[in-house]
MISENU-168509 format. One record per residue (C-alpha): x, y, z; residue number from 1. Coordinates in steps of 0.1 Angstrom, whole numbers, always signed. Layout:
N
ATOM      x      y      z  seq
ATOM      X      Y      Z  NUM
...
# end
This chain:
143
ATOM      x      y      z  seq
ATOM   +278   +677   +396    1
ATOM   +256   +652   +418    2
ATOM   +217   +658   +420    3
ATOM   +222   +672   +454    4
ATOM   +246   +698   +447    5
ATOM   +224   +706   +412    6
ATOM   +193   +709   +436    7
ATOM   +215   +737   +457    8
ATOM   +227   +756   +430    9
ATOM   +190   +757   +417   10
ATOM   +174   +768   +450   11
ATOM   +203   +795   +451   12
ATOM   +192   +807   +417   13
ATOM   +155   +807   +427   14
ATOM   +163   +826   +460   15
ATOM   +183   +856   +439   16
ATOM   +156   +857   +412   17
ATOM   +135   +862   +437   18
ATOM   +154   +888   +454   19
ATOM   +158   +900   +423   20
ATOM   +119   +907   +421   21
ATOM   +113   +916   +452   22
ATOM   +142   +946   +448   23
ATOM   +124   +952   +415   24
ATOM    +88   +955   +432   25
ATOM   +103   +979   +457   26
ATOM   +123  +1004   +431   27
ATOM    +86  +1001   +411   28
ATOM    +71  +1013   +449   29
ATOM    +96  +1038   +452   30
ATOM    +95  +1050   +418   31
ATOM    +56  +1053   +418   32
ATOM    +57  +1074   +448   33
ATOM    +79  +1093   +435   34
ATOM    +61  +1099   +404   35
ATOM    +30  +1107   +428   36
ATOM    +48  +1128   +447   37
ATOM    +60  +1151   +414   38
ATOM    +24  +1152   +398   39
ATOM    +16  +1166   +428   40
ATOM    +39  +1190   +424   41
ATOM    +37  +1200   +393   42
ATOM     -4  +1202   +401   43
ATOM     +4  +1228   +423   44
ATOM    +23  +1248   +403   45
ATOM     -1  +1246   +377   46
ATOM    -25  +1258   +404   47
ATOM     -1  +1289   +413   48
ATOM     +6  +1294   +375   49
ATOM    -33  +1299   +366   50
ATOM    -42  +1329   +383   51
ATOM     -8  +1348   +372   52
ATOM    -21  +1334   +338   53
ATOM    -55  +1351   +340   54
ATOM    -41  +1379   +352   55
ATOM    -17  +1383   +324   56
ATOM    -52  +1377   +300   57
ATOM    -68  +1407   +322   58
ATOM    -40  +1435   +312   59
ATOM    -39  +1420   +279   60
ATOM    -76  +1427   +276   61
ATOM    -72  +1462   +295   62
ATOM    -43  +1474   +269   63
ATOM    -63  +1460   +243   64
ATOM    -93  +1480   +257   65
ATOM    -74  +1513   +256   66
ATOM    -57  +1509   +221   67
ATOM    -89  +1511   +209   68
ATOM   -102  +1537   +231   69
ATOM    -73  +1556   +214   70
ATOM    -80  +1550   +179   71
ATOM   -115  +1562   +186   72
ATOM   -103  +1595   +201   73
ATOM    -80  +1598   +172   74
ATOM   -107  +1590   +146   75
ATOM    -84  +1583   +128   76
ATOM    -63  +1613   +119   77
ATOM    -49  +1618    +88   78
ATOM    -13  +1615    +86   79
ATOM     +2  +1649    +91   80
ATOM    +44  +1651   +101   81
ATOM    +37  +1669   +132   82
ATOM    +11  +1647   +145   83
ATOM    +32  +1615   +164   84
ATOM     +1  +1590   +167   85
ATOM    +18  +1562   +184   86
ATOM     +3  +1549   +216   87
ATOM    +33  +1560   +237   88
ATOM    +28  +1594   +222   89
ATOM     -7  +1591   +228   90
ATOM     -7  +1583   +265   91
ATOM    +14  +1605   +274   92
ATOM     -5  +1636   +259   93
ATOM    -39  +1643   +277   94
ATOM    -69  +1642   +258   95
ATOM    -70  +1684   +256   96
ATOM    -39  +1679   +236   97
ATOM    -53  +1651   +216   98
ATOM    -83  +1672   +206   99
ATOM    -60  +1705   +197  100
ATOM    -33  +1680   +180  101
ATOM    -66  +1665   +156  102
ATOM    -79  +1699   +153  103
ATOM    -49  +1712   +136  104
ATOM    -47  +1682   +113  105
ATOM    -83  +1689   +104  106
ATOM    -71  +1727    +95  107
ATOM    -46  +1712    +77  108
ATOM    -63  +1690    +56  109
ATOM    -88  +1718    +48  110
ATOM    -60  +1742    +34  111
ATOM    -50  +1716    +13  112
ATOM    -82  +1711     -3  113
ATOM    -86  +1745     -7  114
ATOM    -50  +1747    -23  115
ATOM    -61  +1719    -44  116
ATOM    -95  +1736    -55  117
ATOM    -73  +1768    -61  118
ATOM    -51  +1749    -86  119
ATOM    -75  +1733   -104  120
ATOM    -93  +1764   -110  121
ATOM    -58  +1781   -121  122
ATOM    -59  +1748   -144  123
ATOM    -92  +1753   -158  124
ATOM    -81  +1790   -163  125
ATOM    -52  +1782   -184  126
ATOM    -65  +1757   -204  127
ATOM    -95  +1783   -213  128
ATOM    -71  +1807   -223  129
ATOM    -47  +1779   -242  130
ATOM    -85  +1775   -261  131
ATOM    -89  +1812   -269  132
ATOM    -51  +1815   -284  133
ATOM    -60  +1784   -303  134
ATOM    -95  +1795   -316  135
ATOM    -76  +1831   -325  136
ATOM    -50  +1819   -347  137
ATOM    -77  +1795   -363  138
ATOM    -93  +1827   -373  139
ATOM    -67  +1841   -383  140
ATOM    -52  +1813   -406  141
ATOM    -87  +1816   -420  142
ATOM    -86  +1852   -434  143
# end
């Protein structure tokens, strides 16, 4: 190759690169704006998103409210079978039936004691008259 023609190829080269760069620097442009153009997006939606967010926080905090409104009208009832204390359950029965509902558990609970009282005292009897057998054929081993 002569110096000319080597001068010509080089100058060729040099004019792609830059092309080259230049179609670089524009795809950066392009892609930048683009780029821009979805953080804006997405900065919107984030915008839209929040106050569904908060209001999603606000019934949380409202259920959270009433479960515990609940489990303060219950005061905690014992566990009877009849008595469903679920919050469904709960919600759906009005507070009249609520009070009747942990009135009869009450009742409940109060029979058993009593039944439990009355067995220990049957308990205590027998056990004094086991004793008084005992203490009887003592004596009468004795004679």
């Amino acid at each position: 190759m002569k110096k000319k023609d080597i001068a010509a190829f080089f100058a060729t080269s040099m004019k792609m690169l830059l092309q080259q760069k230049q179609q670089q620097k524009q795809q950066q442009k392009q892609h930048h704006q683009q780029q821009h153009q979805q953080q804006h997006q997405q900065q919107h939606q984030q915008e839209q998103q929040q106050p569904q967010q908060e209001q999603q926080q606000h019934q949380q905090e409202q259920q959270e409210q009433q479960q515990q409104q609940q489990q303060q009208q219950q005061g905690e009832a014992p566990d009877s079978k009849k008595i469903c204390c679920c919050c469904r359950c709960l919600q759906q029965m009005k507070k009249k039936d609520i009070a009747a509902s942990f009135a009869t558990s009450m009742k409940m609970l109060l029979q058993q004691k009593q039944q439990q009282k009355q067995q220990q005292k049957l308990l205590q009897q027998q056990q004094q008259q086991q004793q008084q057998q005992q203490q009887q054929q003592q004596q009468q081993q004795q004679q």
